[in-house]
C-alpha positions as CSV (number, residue, x, y, z in Angstrom):
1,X,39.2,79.4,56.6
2,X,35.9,78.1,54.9
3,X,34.6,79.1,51.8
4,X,31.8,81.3,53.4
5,X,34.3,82.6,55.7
6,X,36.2,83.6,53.2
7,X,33.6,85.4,51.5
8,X,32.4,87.1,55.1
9,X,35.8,88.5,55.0
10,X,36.2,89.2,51.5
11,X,32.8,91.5,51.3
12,X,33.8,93.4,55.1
13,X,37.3,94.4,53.4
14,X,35.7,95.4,50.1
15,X,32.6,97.1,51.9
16,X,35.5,98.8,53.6
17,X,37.1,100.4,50.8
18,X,36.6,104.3,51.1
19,X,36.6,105.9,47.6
20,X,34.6,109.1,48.3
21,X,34.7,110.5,44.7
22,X,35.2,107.1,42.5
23,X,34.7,109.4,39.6
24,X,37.7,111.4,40.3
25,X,39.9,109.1,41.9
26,X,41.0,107.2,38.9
27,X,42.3,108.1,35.5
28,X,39.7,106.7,32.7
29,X,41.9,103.5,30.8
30,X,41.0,101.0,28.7
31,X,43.0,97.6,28.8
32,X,43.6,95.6,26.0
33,X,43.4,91.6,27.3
34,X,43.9,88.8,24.4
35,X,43.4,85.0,25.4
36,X,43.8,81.9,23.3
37,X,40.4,80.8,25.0
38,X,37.0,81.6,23.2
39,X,34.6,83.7,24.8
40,X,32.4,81.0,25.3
41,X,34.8,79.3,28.0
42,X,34.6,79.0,31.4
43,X,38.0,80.8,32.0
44,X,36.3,83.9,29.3
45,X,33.8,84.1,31.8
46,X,35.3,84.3,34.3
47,X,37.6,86.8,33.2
48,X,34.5,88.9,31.6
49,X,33.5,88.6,35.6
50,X,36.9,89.4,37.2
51,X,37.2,92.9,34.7
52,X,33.6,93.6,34.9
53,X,33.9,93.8,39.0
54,X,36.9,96.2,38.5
55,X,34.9,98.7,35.7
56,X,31.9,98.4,38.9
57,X,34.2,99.4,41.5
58,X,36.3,102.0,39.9
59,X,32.7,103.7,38.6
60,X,32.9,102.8,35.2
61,X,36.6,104.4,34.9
62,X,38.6,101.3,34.1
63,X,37.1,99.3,31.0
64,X,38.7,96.5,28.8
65,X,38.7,95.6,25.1
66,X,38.6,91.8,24.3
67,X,40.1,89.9,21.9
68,X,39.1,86.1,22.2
69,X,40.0,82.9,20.8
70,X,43.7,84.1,19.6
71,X,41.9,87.2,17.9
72,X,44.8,89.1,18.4
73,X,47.3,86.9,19.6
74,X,48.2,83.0,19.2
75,X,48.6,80.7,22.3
76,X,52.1,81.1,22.6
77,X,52.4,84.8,21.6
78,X,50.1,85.9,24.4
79,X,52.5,86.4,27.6
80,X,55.2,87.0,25.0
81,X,53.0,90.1,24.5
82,X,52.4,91.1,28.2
83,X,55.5,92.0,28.7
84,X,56.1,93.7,25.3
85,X,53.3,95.8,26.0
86,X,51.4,94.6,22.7
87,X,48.4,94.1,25.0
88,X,48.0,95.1,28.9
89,X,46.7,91.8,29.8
90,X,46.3,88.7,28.8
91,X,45.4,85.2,29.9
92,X,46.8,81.3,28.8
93,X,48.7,78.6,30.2
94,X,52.1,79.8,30.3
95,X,54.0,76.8,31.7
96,X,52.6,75.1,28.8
97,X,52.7,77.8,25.7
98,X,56.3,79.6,27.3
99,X,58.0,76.8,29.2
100,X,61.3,78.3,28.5
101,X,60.3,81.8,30.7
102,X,58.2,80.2,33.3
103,X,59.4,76.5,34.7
104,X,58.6,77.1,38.0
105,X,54.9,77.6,37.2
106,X,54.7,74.1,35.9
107,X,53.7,73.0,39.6
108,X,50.3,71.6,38.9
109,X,52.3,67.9,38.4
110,X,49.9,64.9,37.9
111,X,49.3,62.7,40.8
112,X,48.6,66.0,42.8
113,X,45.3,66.5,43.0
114,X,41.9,65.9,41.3
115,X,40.2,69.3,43.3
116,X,40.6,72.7,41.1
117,X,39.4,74.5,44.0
118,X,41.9,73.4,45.9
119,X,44.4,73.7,43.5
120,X,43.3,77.4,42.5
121,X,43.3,78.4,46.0
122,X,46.4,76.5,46.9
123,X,48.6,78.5,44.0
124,X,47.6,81.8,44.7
125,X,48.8,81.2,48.5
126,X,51.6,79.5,47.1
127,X,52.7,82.6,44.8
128,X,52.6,84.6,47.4
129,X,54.5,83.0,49.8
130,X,57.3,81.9,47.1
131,X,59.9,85.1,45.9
132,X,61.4,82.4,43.5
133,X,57.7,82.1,41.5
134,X,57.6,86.0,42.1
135,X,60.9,86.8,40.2
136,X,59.7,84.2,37.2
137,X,56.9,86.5,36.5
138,X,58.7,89.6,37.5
139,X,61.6,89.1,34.8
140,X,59.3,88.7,32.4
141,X,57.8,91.9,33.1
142,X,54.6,90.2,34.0
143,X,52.4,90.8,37.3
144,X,50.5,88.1,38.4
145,X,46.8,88.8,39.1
146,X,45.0,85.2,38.8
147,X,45.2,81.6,38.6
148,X,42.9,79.0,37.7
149,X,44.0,75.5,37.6
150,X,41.7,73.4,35.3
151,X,39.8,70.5,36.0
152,X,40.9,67.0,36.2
153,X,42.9,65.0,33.1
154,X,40.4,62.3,31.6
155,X,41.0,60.2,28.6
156,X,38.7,60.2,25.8
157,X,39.7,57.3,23.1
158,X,38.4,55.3,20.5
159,X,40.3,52.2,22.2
160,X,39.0,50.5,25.8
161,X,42.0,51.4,28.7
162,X,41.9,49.2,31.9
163,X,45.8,48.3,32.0
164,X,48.9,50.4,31.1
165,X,49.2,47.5,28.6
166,X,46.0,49.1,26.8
167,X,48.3,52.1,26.3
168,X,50.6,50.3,23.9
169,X,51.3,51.9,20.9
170,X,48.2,54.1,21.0
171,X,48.8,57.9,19.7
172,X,47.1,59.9,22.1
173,X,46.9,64.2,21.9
174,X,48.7,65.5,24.9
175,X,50.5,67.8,27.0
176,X,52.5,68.7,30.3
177,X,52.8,66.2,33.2
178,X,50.1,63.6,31.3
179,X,52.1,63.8,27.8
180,X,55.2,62.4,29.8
181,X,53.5,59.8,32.0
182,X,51.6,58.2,29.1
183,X,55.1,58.1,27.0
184,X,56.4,56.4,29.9
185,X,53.4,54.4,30.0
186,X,54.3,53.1,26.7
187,X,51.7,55.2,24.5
188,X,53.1,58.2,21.8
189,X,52.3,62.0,22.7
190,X,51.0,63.8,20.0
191,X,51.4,67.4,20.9
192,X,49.3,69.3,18.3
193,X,46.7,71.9,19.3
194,X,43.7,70.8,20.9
195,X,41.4,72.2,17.7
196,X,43.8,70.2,15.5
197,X,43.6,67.4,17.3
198,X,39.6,67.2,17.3
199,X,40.2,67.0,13.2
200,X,42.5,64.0,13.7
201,X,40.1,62.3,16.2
202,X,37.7,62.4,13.1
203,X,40.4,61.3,10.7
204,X,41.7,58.4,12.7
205,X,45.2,60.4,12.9
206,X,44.9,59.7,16.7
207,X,43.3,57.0,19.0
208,X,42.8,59.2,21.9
209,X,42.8,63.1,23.2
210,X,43.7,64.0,26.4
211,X,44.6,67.1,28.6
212,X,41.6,68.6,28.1
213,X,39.2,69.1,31.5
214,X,36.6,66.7,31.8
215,X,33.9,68.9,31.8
216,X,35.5,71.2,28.4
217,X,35.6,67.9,26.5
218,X,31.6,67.0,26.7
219,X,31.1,70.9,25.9
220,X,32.8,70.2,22.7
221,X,31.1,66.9,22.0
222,X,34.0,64.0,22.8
223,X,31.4,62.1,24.2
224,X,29.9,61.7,20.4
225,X,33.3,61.1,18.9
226,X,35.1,58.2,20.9
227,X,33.5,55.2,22.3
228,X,35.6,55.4,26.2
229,X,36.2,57.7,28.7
230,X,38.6,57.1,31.3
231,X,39.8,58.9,34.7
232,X,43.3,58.4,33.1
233,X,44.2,56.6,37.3
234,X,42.9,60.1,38.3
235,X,45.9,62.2,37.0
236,X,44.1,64.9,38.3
237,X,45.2,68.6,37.8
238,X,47.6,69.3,34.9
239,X,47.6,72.9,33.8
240,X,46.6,76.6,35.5
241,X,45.4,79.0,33.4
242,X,47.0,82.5,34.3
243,X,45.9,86.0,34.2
244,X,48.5,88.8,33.9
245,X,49.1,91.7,33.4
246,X,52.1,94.1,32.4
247,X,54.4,95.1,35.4
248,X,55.1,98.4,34.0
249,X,51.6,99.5,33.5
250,X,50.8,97.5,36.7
251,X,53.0,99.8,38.8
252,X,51.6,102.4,36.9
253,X,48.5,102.2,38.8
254,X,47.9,103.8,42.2
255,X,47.6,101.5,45.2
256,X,44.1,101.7,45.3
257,X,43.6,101.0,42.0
258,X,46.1,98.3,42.5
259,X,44.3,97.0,45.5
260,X,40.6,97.2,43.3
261,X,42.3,94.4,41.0
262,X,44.2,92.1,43.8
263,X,40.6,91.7,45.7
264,X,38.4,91.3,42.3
265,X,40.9,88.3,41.7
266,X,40.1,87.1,45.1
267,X,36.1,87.3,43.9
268,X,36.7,85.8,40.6
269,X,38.5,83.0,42.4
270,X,35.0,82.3,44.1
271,X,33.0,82.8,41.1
272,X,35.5,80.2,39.1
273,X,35.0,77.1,41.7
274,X,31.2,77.7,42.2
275,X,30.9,77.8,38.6
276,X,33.4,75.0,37.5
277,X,31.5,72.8,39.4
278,X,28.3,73.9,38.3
279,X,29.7,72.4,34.3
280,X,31.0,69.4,35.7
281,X,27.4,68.8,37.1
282,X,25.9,69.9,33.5
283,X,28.6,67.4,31.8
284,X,27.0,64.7,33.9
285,X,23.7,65.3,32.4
286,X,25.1,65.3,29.2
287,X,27.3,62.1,29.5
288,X,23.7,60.2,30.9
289,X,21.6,60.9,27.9
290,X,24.8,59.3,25.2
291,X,26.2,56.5,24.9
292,X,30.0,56.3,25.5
293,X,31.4,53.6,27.9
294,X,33.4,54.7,31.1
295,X,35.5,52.6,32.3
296,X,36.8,53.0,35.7
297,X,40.1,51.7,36.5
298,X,40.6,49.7,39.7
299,X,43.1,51.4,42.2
300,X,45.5,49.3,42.3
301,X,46.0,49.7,38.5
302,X,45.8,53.1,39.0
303,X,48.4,53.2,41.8
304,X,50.6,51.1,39.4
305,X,50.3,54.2,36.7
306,X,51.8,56.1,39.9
307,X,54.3,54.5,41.1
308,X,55.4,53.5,37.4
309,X,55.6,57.5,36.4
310,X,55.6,59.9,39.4
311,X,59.4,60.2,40.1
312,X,60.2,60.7,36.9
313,X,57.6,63.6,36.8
314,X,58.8,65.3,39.7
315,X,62.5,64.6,38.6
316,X,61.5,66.4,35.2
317,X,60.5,69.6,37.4
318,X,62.6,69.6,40.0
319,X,65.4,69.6,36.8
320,X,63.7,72.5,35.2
321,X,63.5,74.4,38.7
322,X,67.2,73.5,39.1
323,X,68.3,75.5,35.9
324,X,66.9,78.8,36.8
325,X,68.1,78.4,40.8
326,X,64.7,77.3,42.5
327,X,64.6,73.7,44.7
328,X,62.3,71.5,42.9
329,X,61.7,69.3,45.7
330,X,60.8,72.0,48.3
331,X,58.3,74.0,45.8
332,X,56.7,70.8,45.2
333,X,55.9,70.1,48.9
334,X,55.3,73.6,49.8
335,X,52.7,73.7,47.1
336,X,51.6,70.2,47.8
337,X,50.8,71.1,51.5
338,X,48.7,74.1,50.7
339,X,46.8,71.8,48.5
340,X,46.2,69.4,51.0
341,X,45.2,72.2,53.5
342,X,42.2,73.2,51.0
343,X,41.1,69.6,50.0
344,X,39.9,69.4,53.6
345,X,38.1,72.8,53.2
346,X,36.6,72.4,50.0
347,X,35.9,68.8,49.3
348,X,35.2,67.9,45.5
349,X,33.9,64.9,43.5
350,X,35.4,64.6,39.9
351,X,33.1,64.3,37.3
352,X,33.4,60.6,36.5
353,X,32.5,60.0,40.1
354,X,29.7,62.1,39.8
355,X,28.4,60.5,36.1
356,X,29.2,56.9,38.1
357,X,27.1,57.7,41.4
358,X,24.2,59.3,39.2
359,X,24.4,56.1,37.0
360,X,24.3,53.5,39.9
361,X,21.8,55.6,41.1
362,X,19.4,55.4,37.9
């Protein structure tokens, strides 16, 4: 289905939804939601948008209480406390902050895909189609209500990378899928947190920061603190930020209400790639008017950072999947199928490609 198909069909079933008497049809709540994320982020606002369609359609019944930027909570404290009830909802990067309670998650491998459009619509079809990702969540007392996988992996570094061989020895702030390939690659993860890691950058502690989206790392000024920026051989996808909620008070809520949340996700889905690539298009401004280097690599040196990594990648998951009964392999192509399905939907252009057309352009 297109995009504006999708939409067409989204606004019939919500236009649809008969709630006579909104003001007595639902009990008047306030959620508590806590996120790592400042409000200022893409994945705030789109949260702010997601809750703010729910307080609309429930006629101002259902409100939320924020607490940004790990206000309340820290990183890895904030699904922890979803399902202890210390807030009602919550969003982070679980596979990355909890990897322990939520392996199968980890599915956005590198090598998949460079489109978050695709890969955001591609894992909410995949959840629902997969029990096994269900039950992860569902153990953990945790309801699922929306995912948004971030935009591609680049490398910002004070050192120039055309070969693997530039990766020698260079100490480069990173996580998930990209942490392991550039270890294998020959380079040293440093896993401190991103904030951390901007102080280092300063300090000379490390060369090069990574896993961060292309388009967050020109918000927060990269572009003025290295001197390269490289598609990393197009890594692509490496993390999905997650929006839950806690089952209990989840299946406290009546089907309708229920049914208010699932198609708001839906709509804040939408709102999420429109606006995604509406930064990645205001990052290319930005990277025009500075004066960092981008160095593309050619694709047969980025098909050698590939071959030289990807089966140890997918061994690594389908390990993890192994040890809490779920078939690595199979959940990897199942997911990888849906994504290809929605790269032929929704084509994308990463944001180097767009900085490099605009500046042959010029």
């Amino acid at each position: 289905m297109k995009k504006r198909q999708f939409l067409a069909a989204l606004a019939v079933s919500t236009s649809t939804l008969a709630f006579p008497s909104l003001s007595n049809a639902f009990e008047a709540m306030t959620l508590k939601v806590a996120s790592n994320y400042p409000s200022t982020s893409l994945f705030s606002r789109v949260q702010q948008f997601y809750t703010d369609q729910i307080t609309q359609k429930t006629d101002g019944k259902v409100t939320f209480e924020w607490f940004y930027g790990s206000a309340l909570l820290k990183a890895t404290d904030i699904f922890p406390g979803i399902s202890r009830s210390v807030v009602d909802m919550g969003f982070s990067v679980p596979a990355a902050f909890n990897p322990r309670e939520y392996p199968l998650s980890d599915i956005t491998l590198p090598f998949i895909t460079t489109n978050p459009g695709a890969a955001s619509m591609a894992f909410a079809e995949w959840y629902q189609n997969t029990p096994a990702v269900q039950q992860e969540f569902k153990k953990n007392n945790v309801h699922l209500l929306l995912t948004l996988p971030a935009a591609e992996n680049v490398l910002w570094s004070m050192n120039k990378v055309q070969t693997a061989e530039d990766l020698q020895g260079m100490r480069i702030r990173t996580l998930l899928g990209p942490g392991a390939a550039f270890t294998m690659l020959g380079a040293t993860a440093v896993t401190v947190p991103y904030t951390d890691a901007i102080d280092l950058m300063s300090r000379g502690g490390v060369d090069a920061i990574s896993t961060t989206p292309f388009e967050q790392g020109v918000m927060d000024g990269l572009h003025d603190m290295v001197k390269y920026l490289s598609p990393a051989a197009d890594m692509g996808i490496f993390a999905t930020v997650m929006t839950g909620i806690n089952l209990d008070r989840w299946n406290s809520f009546s089907p309708e209400l229920q049914k208010i949340f699932t198609d708001s996700s839906q709509e804040a889905l939408m709102f999420y790639i429109d606006e995604q690539s509406k930064e990645v298009d205001k990052a290319v401004e930005t990277l025009l008017q500075s004066e960092i280097e981008v160095v593309p690599l050619d694709p047969a040196e980025a098909q050698r950072w590939e071959q030289a990594t990807r089966e140890q990648i997918t061994n690594a998951y389908s390990e993890k999947a192994s040890r809490v009964g779920g078939n690595g392999p199979e959940l990897i192509e199942s997911f990888t199928v849906l994504v290809r399905k929605y790269e032929q939907q929704s084509p994308y252009t990463t944001g180097i490609d767009r900085y490099l057309q605009r500046k042959g352009a010029n």
